[in-house]
ZAMARGU-4260 file (C-alpha; in steps of 0.2 Angstrom, whole numbers, plus 5000, padded with zeros to 4 digits):
<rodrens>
0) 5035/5367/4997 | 5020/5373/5008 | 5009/5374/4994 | 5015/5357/4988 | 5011/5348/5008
5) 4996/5353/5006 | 4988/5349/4989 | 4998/5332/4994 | 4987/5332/5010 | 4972/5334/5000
10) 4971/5315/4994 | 4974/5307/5009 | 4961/5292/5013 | 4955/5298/5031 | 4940/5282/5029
15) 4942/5265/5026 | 4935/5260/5009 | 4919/5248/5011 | 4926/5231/5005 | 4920/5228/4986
20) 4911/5212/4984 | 4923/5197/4971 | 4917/5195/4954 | 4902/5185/4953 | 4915/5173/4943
25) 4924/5170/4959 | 4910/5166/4973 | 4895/5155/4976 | 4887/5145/4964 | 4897/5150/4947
30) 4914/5147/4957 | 4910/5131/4961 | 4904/5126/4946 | 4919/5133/4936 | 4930/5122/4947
35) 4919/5107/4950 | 4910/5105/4932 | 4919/5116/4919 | 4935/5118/4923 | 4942/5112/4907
40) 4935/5111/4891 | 4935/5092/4891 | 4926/5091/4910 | 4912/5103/4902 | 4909/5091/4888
45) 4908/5076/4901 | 4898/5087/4913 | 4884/5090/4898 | 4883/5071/4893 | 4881/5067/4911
50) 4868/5081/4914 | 4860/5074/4896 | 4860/5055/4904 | 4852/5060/4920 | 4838/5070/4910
55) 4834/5057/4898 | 4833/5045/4911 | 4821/5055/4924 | 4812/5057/4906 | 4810/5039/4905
60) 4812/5034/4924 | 4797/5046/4933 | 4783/5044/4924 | 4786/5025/4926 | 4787/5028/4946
65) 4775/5042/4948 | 4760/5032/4937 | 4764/5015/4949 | 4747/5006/4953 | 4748/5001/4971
70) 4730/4991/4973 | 4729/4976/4963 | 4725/4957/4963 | 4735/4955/4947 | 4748/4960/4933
75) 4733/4962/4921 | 4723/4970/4932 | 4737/4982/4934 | 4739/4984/4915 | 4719/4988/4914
80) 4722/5000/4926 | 4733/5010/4917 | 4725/5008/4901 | 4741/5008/4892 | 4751/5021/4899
85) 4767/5019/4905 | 4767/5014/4923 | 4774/5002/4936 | 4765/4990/4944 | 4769/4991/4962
90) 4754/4982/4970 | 4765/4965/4967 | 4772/4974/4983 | 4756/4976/4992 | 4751/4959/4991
95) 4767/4948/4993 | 4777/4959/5006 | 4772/4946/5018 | 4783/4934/5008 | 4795/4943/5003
100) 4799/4945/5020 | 4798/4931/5029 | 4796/4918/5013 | 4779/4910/5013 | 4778/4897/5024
105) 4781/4905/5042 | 4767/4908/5050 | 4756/4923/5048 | 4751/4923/5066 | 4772/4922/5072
110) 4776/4938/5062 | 4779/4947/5077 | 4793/4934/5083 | 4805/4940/5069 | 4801/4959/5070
115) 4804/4959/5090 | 4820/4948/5087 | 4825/4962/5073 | 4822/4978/5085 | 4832/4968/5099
120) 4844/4967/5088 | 4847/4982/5085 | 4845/4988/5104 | 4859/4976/5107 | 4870/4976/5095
125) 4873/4997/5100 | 4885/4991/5114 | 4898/4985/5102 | 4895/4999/5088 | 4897/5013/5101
130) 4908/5015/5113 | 4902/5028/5124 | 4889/5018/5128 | 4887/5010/5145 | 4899/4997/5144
135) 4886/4984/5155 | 4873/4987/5141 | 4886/4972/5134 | 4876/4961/5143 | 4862/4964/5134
140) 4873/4959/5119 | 4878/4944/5126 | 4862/4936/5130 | 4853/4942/5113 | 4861/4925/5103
145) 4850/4916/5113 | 4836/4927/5114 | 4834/4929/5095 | 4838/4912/5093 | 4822/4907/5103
150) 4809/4919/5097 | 4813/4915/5076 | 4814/4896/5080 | 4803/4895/5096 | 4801/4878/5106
155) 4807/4876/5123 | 4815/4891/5133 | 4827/4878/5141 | 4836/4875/5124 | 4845/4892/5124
160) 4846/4892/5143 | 4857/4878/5142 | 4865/4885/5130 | 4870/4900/5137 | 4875/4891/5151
165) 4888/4881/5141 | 4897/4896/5136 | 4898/4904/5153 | 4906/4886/5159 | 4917/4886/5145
170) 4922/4904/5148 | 4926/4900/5165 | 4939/4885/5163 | 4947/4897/5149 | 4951/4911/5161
175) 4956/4898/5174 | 4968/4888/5161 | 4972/4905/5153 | 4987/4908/5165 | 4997/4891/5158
180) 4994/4897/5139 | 4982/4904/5128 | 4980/4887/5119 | 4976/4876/5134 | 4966/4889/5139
185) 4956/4891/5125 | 4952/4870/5119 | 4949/4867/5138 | 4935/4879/5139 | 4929/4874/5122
190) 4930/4856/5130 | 4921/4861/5142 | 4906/4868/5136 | 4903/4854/5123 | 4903/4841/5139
195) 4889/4853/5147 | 4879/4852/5129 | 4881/4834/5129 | 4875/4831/5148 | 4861/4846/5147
200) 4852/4837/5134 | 4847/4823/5144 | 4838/4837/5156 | 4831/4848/5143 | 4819/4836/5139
205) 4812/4831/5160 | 4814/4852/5163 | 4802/4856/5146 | 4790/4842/5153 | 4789/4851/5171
210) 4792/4869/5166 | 4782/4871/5150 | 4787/4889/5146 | 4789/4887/5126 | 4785/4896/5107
215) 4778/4887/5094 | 4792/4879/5084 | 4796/4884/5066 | 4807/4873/5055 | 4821/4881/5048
220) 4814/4875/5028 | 4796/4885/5034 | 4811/4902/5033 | 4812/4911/5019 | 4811/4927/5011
225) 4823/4945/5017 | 4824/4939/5035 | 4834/4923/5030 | 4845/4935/5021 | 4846/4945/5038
230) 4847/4929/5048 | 4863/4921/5039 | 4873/4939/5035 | 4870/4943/5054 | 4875/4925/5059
235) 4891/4923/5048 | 4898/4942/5052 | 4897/4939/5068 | 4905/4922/5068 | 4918/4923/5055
240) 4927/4941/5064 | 4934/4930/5078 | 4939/4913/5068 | 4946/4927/5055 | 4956/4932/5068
245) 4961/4916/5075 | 4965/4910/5058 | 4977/4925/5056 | 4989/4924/5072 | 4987/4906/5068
250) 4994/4908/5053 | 5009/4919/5060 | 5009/4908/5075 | 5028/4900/5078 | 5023/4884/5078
255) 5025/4876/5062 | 5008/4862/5062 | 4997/4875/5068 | 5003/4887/5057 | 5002/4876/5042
260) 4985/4869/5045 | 4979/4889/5047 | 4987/4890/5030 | 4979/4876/5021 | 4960/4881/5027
265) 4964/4901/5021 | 4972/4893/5004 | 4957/4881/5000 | 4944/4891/5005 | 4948/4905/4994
270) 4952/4896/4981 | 4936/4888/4981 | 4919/4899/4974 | 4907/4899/4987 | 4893/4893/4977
275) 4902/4876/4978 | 4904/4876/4995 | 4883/4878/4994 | 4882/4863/4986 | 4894/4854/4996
280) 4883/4861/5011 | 4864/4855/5001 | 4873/4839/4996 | 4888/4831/4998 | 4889/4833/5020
285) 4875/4819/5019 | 4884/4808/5014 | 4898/4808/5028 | 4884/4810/5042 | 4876/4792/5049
290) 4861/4783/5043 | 4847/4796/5048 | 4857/4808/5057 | 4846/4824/5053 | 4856/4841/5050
295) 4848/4857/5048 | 4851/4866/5033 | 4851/4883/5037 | 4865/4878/5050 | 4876/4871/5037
300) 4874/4884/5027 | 4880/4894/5040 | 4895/4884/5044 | 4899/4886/5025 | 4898/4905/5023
305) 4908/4906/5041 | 4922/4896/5035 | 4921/4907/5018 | 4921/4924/5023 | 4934/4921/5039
310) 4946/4916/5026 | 4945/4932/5019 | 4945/4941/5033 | 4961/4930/5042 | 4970/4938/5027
315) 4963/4958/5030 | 4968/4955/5049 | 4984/4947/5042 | 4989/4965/5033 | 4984/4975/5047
320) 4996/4963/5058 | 5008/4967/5045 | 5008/4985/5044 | 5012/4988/5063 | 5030/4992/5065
325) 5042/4979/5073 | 5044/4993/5090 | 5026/4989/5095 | 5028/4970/5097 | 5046/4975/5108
330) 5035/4986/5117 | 5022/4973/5124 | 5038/4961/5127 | 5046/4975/5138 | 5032/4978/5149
335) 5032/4959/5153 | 5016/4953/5144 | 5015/4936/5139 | 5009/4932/5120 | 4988/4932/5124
340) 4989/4950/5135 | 5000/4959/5121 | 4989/4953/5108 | 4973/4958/5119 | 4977/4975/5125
345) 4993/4982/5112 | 4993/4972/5095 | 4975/4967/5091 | 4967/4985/5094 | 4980/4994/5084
350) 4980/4979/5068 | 4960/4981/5068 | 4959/4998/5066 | 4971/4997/5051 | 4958/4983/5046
355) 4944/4991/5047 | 4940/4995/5027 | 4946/4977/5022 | 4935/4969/5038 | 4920/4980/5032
360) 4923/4976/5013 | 4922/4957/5015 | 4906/4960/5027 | 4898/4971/5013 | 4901/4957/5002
365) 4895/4942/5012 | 4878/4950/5015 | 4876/4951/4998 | 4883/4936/4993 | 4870/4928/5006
370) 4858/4929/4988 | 4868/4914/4982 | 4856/4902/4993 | 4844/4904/4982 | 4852/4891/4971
375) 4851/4878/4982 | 4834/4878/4985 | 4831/4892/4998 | 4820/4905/4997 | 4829/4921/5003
380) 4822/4938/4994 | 4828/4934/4977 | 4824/4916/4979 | 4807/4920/4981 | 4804/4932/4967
385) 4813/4919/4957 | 4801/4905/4963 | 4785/4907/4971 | 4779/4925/4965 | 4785/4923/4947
390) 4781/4906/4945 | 4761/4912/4951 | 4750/4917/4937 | 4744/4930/4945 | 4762/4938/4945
395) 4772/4933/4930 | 4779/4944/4921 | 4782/4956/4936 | 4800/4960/4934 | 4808/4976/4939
400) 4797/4981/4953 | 4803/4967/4962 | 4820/4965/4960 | 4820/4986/4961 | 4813/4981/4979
405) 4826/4970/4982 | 4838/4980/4978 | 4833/4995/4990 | 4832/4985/5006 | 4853/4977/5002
410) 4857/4995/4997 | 4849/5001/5013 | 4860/4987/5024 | 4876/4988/5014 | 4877/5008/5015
415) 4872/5009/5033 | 4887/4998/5037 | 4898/5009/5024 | 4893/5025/5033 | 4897/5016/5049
420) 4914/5010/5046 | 4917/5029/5038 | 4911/5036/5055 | 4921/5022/5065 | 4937/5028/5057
425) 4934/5046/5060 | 4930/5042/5079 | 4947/5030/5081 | 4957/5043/5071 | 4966/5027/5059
430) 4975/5038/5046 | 4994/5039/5050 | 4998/5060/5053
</rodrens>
């Protein structure tokens, strides 16, 4: 047995065996390709015709880019240039970036006006995206309507004072009627600040005579080109988020004529393409305006896409109200709120992060769909490749480097707020554990 014990001893392990490194099959790059490209025999044949697409068109795509002629006064020019080879004529860009960003009639010597407006904007408008902010930076935000407002139009500083002052009124008979109900509260200040607009523009006038602090005025048909695209997606996002909401409680609201009238706009306004309302904006509100009353386009073009895209938020709000089970609305009504301060602090926050993909789909949308103006006669980015620089002889026949120009600066707006939303959902933690 002795002799047995110790031949057994003999192959005992007295060191830990270094670790052997996996198959090369099963780490790094090979593993990931096995299960991400070929992990059947199907998704390897898919994964070659896609890696065959992308080759060919690099193949085709590159030389194209990489030959572009950047210094040119025209398309033939361009084509002498090249001397037949294949190459994209990208000095179209060069010459016209003034108008395709700010259309071709606004001034030269105001460019400046519309590039301070657009880095004040996005100074301002962090308040609202981030919440660990400052939270009095949102006075910043607050005031940037009617700064922005006065440095793209210009004329007297006095206008958007006034105006700003008829919101402050107005926000102070709402929180004072606030405690009878929300409704009498909110037509009360609304009342109230279009009595201060009426009386204030008998004083704008005498104050701009004594106190001349002005900018050059710029008509709203002198706008054109990317920053009307930026001026109406900006405007009507912001806008149609709170009549979207409105319109949805309206539309769950009790009473049966305010509920019924929230129903009517939502149902007509989606059912009606937007490019009608356009025309209805150009066109037809003429005609029920008096003999020489004068309405500025771009604003009713505004009013058109508000009422459009708040229809389709009022019904993505409407699902997130929806969603919320029935304990939280016995929850606000146990603690004693009334109907304005359980929407306010328990319903709305909860229902708007439930919202947030639908709200951020429609705004995605609406940007884009801003391009529609172009029909009517308004030279936006596409209206102005489509018009002026087409139409030009020195130009015609320039195609894909424009509209490929176009289509990076929407791509770069619509994927910021993409990546924003993803990121807001992260932060408020909106999947259900």
């Amino acid at each position: 047995m002795s002799d047995t014990h110790a031949q057994s001893v003999g192959y005992v392990q007295r060191s830990q065996i270094p670790p052997a490194p996996p198959p090369s099959a099963e780490s790094g790059a090979f593993k990931w390709m096995r299960e991400n490209l070929f992990s059947s025999v199907g998704n390897g044949i898919l994964t070659i015709l896609g890696l065959a697409t992308i080759y060919y068109f690099l193949a085709w795509s590159l030389p194209w880019l990489l030959n572009g002629v950047w210094d040119a006064d025209s398309l033939s020019e361009c084509r002498e240039i090249l001397a037949g080879e294949k190459g994209a004529c990208f000095a179209v860009l060069t010459e016209r970036w003034n108008q395709l960003l700010f259309g071709f009639k606004y001034p030269p010597s105001e460019y400046w006006r519309p590039l301070l407006a657009f880095i004040l904007l996005l100074v301002c408008i962090a308040p609202v995206l981030f919440s660990k902010l400052p939270r009095q930076l949102l006075v910043l935000t607050a005031l940037y309507p009617f700064v922005g407002f006065w440095l793209i139009w210009g004329g007297s500083i006095w206008v958007p004072v006034f105006a700003l002052l008829g919101f402050v009124v107005g926000f102070m008979v709402y929180r004072r009627l606030e405690r009878q109900s929300f409704a009498i509260g909110f037509f009360g200040g609304v009342f109230a600040a279009v009595v201060f607009w009426w009386l204030s523009g008998f004083v704008v006038p005498d104050l701009s005579r004594i106190i001349g602090i002005s900018l050059p005025a710029v008509a709203s048909r002198d706008m054109g080109g990317f920053m009307l695209n930026l001026i109406l997606g900006t405007v009507c996002i912001s806008l149609s988020l709170p009549i979207g909401i409105v319109l949805a409680l309206g539309r769950r609201s009790k009473l049966f004529i305010i509920k019924w009238i929230c129903v009517v706009f939502i149902e007509f306004i989606r059912g009606v393409p937007l490019i009608t309302l356009l025309f209805v904006a150009n066109v037809v509100l003429a005609y029920f305006l008096p003999p020489g009353t004068t309405f500025d386009l771009i604003l009713r073009v505004i009013i058109m896409i508000t009422m459009f895209a708040s229809a389709y938020i009022a019904e993505v709000i409407r699902g997130g109200l929806a969603a919320l089970p029935k304990g939280q609305y016995e929850a606000a009504d146990s603690l004693g709120l009334d109907y304005a301060q359980a929407m306010r602090l328990i319903i709305l926050p909860q229902a708007l992060k439930i919202s947030i993909p639908g709200i951020v789909n429609v705004a995605v949308g609406l940007f884009k769909d801003t391009t529609l103006v172009s029909v009517i006669s308004m030279f936006d980015l596409v209206g102005m490749i489509r018009g002026p620089i087409l139409a030009s002889t020195e130009w015609n026949g320039v195609y894909w480097e424009l509209f490929l120009f176009a289509a990076l600066l929407f791509f770069v707006v619509c994927y910021s707020i993409s990546q924003y939303s993803q990121w807001l959902e992260r932060q408020l933690n909106t999947g259900h554990r």
